[in-house]
KELUM-872919 format. One record per residue (C-alpha): x, y, z. Coordinates in steps of 0.001 Angstrom, whole numbers, padded with zeros to 6 digits, always signed. Example, Ala and Ser with C-alpha at 12.3 -4.5 7.8 and 13.67 -1.06 7.14 Angstrom:
<rs>
+012300-004500+007800/+013670-001060+007140/
</rs>
This chain:
<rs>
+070298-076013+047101/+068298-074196+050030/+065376-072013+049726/+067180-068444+049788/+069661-069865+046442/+066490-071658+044430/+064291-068036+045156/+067435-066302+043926/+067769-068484+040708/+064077-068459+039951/+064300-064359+040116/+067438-064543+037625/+066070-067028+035113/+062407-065726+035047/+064041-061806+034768/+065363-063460+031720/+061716-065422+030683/+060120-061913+030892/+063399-060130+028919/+063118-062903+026004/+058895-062791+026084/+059094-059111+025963/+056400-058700+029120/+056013-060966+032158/+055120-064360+031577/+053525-065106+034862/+052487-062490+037498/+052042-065053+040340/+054944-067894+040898/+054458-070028+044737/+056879-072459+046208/+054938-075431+047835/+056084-078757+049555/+053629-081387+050027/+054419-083500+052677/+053504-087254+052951/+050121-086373+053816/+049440-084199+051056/+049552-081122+053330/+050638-077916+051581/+052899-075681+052985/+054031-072394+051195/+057287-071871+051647/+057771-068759+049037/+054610-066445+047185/+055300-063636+044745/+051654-062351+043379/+048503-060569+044290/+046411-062936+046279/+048646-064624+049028/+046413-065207+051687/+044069-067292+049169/+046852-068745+047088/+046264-072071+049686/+043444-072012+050008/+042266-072017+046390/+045257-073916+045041/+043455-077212+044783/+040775-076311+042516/+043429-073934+040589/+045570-076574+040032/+043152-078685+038771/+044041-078629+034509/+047722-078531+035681/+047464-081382+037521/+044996-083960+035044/+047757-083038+032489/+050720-083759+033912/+049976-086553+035794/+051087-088172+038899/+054348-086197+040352/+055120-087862+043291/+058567-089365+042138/+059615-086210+040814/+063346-085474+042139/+064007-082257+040572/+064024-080672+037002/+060946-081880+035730/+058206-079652+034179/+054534-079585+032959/+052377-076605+031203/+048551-077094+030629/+046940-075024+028155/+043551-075225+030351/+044363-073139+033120/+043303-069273+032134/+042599-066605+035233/+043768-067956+038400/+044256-071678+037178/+047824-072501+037535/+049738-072958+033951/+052981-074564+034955/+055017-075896+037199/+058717-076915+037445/+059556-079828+040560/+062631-077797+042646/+063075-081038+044174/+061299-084263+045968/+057709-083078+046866/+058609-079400+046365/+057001-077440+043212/+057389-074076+041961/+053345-073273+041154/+053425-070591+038235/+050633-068717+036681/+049447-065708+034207/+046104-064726+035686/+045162-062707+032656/+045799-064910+029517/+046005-069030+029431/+049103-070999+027955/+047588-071331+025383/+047570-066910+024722/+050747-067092+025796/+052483-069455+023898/+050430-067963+020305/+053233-065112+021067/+056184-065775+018471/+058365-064214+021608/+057157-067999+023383/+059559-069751+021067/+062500-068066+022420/+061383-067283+026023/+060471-071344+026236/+064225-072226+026321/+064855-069694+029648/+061844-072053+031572/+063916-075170+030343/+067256-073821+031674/+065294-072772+034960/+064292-076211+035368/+067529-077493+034703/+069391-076210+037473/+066878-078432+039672/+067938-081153+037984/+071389-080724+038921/+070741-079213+042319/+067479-080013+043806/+066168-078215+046438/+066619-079206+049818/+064142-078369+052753/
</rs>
């Protein structure tokens, strides 16, 4: 999959997260690639603080990343929530393919707010099938 088709899947199947949950589940989703280095480079930002989002993503990724371990065999499809992250810590993410993560995050209420909502139980299985076409398609940069 390239970058314009995975943007274009993640709009359809998180129009359909936020249609299940009843509101929008996250109000700031990135697309990074880390490259052998660990450099980040953005390749796709939908939220309010863009020219930070780099910047700040290391300590905001922080909870995500001491629960979810080490990614870095990750092909595509896989997925991780923490329930630590609150304000701008990231909440989940979903691996779009080798070394490339879609970063998502609620900067007013933690996972664990979110998923309190009875709404979570159904609006869980539309981040599952978002995943999922990753798995089958991994995005290629």
């Amino acid at each position: 999959m390239n970058l314009e088709s995975a943007i274009a899947r993640i709009q359809k199947s998180f129009t359909k997260l936020n249609e299940a949950y009843g509101r929008p589940v996250f109000d700031e989703i990135a697309i990074v690639q880390v490259t052998e280095v660990t450099t980040l480079s953005l390749k796709y930002y939908e939220g309010l603080r863009e020219a930070d989002f780099l910047n700040e993503m290391m300590e905001d990724s922080v909870a995500l990343r001491n629960d979810v371990g080490d990614t870095r065999n990750n092909l595509g499809g896989e997925f991780g929530f923490t329930r630590e992250g609150g304000g701008e810590g990231i909440d989940a993410y979903i691996c779009l393919g080798p070394r490339v993560f879609l970063l998502c995050n609620n900067t007013t209420q933690s996972m664990e707010e979110v998923t309190k909502d009875a709404r979570w139980l159904i609006a869980q299985s539309e981040f599952f099938n978002a995943s999922q076409f990753f798995a089958v398609d991994p995005l290629q940069l």
